[in-house]
C-alpha positions as CSV (number, residue, x, y, z in Angstrom):
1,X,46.4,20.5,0.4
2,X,43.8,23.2,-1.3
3,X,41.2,25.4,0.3
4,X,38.1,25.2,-2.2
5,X,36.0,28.2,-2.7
6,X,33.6,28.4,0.6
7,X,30.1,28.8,0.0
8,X,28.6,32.0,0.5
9,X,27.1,35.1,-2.3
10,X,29.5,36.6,-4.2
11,X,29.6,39.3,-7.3
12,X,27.8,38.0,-10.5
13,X,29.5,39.5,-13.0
14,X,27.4,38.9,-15.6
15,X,24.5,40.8,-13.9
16,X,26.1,44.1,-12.2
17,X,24.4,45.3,-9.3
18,X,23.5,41.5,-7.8
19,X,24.7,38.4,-6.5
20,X,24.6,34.8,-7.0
21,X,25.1,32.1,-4.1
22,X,27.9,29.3,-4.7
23,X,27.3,26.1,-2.7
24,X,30.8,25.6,-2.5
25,X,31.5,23.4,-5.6
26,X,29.3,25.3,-8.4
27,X,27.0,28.3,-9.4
28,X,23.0,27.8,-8.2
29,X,20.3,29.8,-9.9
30,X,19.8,32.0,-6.8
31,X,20.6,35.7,-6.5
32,X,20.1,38.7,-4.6
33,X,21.1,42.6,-5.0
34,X,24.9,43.6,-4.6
35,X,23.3,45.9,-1.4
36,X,21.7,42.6,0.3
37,X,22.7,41.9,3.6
38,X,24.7,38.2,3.6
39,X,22.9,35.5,5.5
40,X,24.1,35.1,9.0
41,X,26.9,32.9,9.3
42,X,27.9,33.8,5.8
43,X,30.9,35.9,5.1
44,X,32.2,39.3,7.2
45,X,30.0,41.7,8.5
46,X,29.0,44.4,6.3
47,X,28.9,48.2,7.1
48,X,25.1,49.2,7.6
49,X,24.0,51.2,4.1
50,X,22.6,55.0,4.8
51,X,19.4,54.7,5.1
52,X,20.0,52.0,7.3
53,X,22.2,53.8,10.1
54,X,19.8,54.6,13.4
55,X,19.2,58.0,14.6
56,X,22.5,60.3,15.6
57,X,23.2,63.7,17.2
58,X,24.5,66.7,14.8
59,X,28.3,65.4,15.3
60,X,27.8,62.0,14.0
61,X,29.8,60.3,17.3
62,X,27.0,58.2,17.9
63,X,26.9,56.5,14.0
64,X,31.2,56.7,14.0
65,X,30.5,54.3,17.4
66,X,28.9,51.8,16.3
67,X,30.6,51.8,12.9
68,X,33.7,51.4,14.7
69,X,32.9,48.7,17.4
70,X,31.2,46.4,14.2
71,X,34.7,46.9,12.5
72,X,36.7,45.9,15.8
73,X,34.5,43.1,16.2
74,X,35.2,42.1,12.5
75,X,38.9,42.3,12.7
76,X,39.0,40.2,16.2
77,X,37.0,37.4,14.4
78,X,39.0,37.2,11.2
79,X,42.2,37.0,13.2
80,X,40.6,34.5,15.4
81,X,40.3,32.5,12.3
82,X,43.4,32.9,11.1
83,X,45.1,31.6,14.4
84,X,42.8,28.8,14.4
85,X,44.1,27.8,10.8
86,X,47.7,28.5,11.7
87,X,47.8,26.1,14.6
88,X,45.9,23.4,12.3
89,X,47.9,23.7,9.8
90,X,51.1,22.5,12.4
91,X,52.0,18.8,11.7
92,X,53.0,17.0,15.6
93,X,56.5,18.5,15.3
94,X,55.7,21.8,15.4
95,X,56.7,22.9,12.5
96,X,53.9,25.2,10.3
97,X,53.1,23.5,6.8
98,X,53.3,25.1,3.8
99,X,50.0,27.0,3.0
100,X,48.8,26.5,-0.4
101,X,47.0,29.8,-2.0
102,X,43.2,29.1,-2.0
103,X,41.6,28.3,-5.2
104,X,40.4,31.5,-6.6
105,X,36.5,31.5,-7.3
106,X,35.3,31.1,-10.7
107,X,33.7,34.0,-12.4
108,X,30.0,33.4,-12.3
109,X,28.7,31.9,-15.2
110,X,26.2,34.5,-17.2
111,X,23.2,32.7,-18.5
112,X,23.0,32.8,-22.3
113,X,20.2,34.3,-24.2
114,X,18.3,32.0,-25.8
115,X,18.7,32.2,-29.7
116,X,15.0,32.1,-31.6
117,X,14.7,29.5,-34.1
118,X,12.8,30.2,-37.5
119,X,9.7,28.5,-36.9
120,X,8.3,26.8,-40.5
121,X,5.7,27.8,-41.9
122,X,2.0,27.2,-40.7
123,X,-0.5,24.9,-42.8
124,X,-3.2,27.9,-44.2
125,X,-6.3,27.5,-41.9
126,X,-8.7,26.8,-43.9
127,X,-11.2,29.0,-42.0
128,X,-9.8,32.1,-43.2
129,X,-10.8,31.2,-46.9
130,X,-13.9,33.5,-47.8
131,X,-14.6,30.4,-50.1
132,X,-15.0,27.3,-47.2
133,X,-16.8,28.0,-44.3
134,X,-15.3,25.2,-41.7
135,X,-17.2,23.3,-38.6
136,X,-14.6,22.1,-36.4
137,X,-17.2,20.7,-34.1
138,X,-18.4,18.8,-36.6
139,X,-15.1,17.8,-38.6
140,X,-16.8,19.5,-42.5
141,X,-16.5,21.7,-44.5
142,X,-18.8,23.3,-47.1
143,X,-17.7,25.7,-50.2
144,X,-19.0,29.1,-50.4
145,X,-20.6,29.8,-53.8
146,X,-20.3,32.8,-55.2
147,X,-21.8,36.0,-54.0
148,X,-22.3,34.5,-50.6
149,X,-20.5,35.2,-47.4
150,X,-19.7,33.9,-43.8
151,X,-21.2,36.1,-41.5
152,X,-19.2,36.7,-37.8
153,X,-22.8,37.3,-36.0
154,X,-26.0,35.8,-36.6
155,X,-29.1,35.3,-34.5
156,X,-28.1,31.8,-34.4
157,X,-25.2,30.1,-32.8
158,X,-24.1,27.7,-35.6
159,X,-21.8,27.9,-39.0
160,X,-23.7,29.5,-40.9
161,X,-23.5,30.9,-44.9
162,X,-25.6,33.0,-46.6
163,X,-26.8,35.4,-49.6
164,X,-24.7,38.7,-49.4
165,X,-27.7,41.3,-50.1
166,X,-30.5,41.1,-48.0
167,X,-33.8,42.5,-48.1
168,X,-37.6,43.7,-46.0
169,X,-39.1,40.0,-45.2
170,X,-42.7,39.9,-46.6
171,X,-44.0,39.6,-43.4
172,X,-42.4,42.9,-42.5
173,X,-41.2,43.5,-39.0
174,X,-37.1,42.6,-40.1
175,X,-35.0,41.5,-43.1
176,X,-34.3,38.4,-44.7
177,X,-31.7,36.6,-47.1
178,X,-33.0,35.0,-50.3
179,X,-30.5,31.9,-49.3
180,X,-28.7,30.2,-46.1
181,X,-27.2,27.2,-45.3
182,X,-25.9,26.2,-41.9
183,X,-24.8,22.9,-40.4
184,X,-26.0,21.5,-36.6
185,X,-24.6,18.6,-34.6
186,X,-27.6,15.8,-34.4
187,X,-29.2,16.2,-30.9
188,X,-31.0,12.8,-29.2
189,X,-30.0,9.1,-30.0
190,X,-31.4,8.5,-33.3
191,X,-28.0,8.2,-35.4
192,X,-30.1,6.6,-39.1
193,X,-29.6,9.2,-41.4
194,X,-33.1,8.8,-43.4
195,X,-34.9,9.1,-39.6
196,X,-32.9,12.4,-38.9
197,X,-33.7,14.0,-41.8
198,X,-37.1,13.5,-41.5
199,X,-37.7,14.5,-38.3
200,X,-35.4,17.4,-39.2
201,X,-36.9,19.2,-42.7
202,X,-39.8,20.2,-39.7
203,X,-37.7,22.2,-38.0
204,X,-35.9,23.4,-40.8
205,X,-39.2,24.5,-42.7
206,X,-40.5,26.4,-39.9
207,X,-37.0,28.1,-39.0
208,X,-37.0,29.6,-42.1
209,X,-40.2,30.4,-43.4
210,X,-42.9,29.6,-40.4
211,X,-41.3,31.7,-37.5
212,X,-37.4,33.0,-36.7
213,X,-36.0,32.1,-33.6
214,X,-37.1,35.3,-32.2
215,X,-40.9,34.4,-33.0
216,X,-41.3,37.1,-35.9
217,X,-43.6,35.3,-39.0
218,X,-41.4,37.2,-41.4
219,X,-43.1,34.9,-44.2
220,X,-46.9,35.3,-43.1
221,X,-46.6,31.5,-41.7
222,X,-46.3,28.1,-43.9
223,X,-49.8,27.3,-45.3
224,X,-48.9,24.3,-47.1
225,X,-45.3,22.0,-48.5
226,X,-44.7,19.3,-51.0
227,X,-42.0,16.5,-50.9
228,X,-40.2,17.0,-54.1
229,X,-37.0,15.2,-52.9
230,X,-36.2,12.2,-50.2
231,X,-32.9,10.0,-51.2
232,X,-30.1,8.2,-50.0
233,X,-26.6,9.5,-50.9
234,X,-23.0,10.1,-50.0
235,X,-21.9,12.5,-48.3
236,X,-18.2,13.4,-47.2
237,X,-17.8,9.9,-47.7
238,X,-20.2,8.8,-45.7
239,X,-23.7,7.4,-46.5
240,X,-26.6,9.7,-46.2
241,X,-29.8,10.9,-46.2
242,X,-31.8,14.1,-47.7
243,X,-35.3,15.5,-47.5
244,X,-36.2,18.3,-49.7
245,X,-39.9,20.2,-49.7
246,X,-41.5,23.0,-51.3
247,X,-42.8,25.4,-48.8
248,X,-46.2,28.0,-49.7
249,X,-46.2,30.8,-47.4
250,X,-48.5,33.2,-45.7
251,X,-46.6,36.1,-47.7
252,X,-44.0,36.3,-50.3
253,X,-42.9,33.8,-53.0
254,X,-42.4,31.2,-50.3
255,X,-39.1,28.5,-50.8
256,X,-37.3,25.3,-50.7
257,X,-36.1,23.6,-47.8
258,X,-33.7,21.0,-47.2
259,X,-32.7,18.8,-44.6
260,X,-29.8,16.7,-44.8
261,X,-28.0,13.9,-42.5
262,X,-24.9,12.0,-42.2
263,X,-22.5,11.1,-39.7
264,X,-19.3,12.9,-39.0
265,X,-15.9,11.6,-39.7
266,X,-14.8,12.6,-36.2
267,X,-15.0,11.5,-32.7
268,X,-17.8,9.2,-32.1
269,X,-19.3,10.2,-35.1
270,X,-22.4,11.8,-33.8
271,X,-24.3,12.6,-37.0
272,X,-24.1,16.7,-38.7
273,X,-27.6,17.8,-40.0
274,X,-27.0,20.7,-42.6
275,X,-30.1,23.1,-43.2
276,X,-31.0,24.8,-46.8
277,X,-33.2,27.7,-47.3
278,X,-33.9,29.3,-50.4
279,X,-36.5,31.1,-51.6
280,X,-38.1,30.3,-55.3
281,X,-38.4,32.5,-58.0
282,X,-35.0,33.7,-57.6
283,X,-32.9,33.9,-60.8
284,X,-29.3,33.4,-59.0
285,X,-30.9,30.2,-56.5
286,X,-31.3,27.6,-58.9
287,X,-32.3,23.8,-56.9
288,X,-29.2,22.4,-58.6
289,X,-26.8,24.7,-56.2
290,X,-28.3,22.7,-53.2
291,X,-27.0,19.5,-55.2
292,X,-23.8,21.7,-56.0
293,X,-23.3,22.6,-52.2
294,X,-24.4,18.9,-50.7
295,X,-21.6,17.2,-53.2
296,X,-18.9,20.0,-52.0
297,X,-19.5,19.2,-48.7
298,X,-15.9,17.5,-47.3
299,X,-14.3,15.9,-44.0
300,X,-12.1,18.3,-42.4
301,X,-8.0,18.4,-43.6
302,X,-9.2,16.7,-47.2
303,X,-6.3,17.9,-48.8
304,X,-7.1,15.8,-52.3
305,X,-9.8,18.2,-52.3
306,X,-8.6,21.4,-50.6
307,X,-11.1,20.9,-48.0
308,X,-14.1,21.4,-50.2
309,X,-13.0,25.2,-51.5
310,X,-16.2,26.5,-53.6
311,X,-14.4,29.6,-55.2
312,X,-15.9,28.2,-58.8
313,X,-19.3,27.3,-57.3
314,X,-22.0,29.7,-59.2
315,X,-25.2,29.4,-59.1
């Protein structure tokens, strides 16, 4: 018969300095440094390192002692062994069977590197396109026309896009952009387009020309506004609904606001309210670039339309 490999820690070879533990019939994932003292039970007795030897006179007798006596007691229990295995290794005649040489133990096996793959190549996000400005909460996205930009900060927390120069509001006290256009999640219950957008071109008006949302009147207030717009439409797909009035203000030229509602083409399709601002008598903000923006306006991912991309929108 064959002796198989006992269990115990033995060299890793394909880490020097450590060792890995073999359970007797293959390699485990545990190891240990080469210096590690063996668990007890677990192969001979190993000489105590250094800075592991206890205190000693100048001639070293004491450290030699107990080196010695740990040796002895090594040798007395390996012969022990081999007595043990001699007599069991008799058959009932007497007569000693022929030992077979152990199996040697397998060299340990080294754990391969992992070889990277070439990962493809990412879609483009759309959100690093100065021309789209994406609303992932909201599933859209709206081109950016030309000589606009997608600011990182704003006083507001919401997508927002906007004229590149700015200038001294009328009103003083700050600086304002001639046009800006930014996109909200609906808040309440009401989910009719035509009754959010109503209820919205309020808000809208006096965000941009009545008072900021730090409470500055950088228009001199709204004194008066027209309807000049209200209509049903589609938008992203989707069937909508926009308000558009003609604001007077306190100071300056005063401007044009525009609410407009749909629902989103995500989730549970809570509607998206997009807010327009721009103020009249401005050569480069003509009304039709609301109507240019609003039809540009597309559902997340709408490849056929490269996600609404407004590099060719002018005003």
């Amino acid at each position: 018969m064959s002796y198989a490999t006992p269990p115990g820690w033995y060299p890793d070879t394909g880490a020097p300095g450590t060792e890995r533990w073999w359970d007797g019939t293959a390699w485990t994932a545990h190891t240990r440094p080469l210096a590690a003292a063996a668990p007890e039970g677990f192969g001979p007795p190993s000489l105590p390192l250094p800075h592991q030897r206890g205190p000693h006179d100048g001639s070293g007798g004491g450290s030699r002692t107990k080196v010695l006596a740990i040796t002895l007691s090594g040798v007395l229990v390996l012969g022990a062994a081999v007595t043990g295995a001699v007599l069991l290794g008799r058959d009932d005649s007497g007569t000693s069977a022929t030992p077979t040489t152990p199996t040697s133990s397998p060299a340990p096996v080294t754990t391969p590197t992992p070889t990277p793959t070439a990962s493809s190549s990412a879609e483009p996000d759309p959100d690093e396109d100065p021309s789209v400005l994406v609303d992932q909460l909201n599933g859209v996205t709206l081109p950016v026309p030309t000589g606009w930009e997608k600011p990182d900060n704003t006083t507001e927390d919401v997508p927002i896009i906007r004229t590149e120069q700015s200038y001294d509001c009328p009103g003083g006290s700050s600086f304002c952009y001639h046009g800006t256009v930014t996109t909200h999640t609906a808040r309440g219950t009401e989910n009719d387009p035509q009754a959010l957008a109503e209820a919205d071109i309020v808000t809208a008006a006096d965000r941009a020309y009545e008072e900021d949302v730090l409470g500055r009147r950088i228009h001199g207030g709204i004194t008066s506004h027209k309807v000049i717009k209200a209509q049903e439409l589609s938008v992203a797909g989707r069937t909508g609904y926009l308000v558009r009035w003609r604001v007077t203000t306190g100071k300056g030229p005063g401007g044009y606001v525009q609410s407009l509602a749909f629902p989103s083409s995500v989730g549970t399709e809570t509607p998206v309210i997009v807010r327009f601002a721009f103020d009249a008598d401005v050569a480069d903000l003509p009304l039709s670039l609301m109507d240019t923006i609003t039809r540009g306006i597309r559902p997340l991912g709408d490849s056929a339309t490269s996600g609404g991309v407004g590099a060719s929108i002018g005003p």
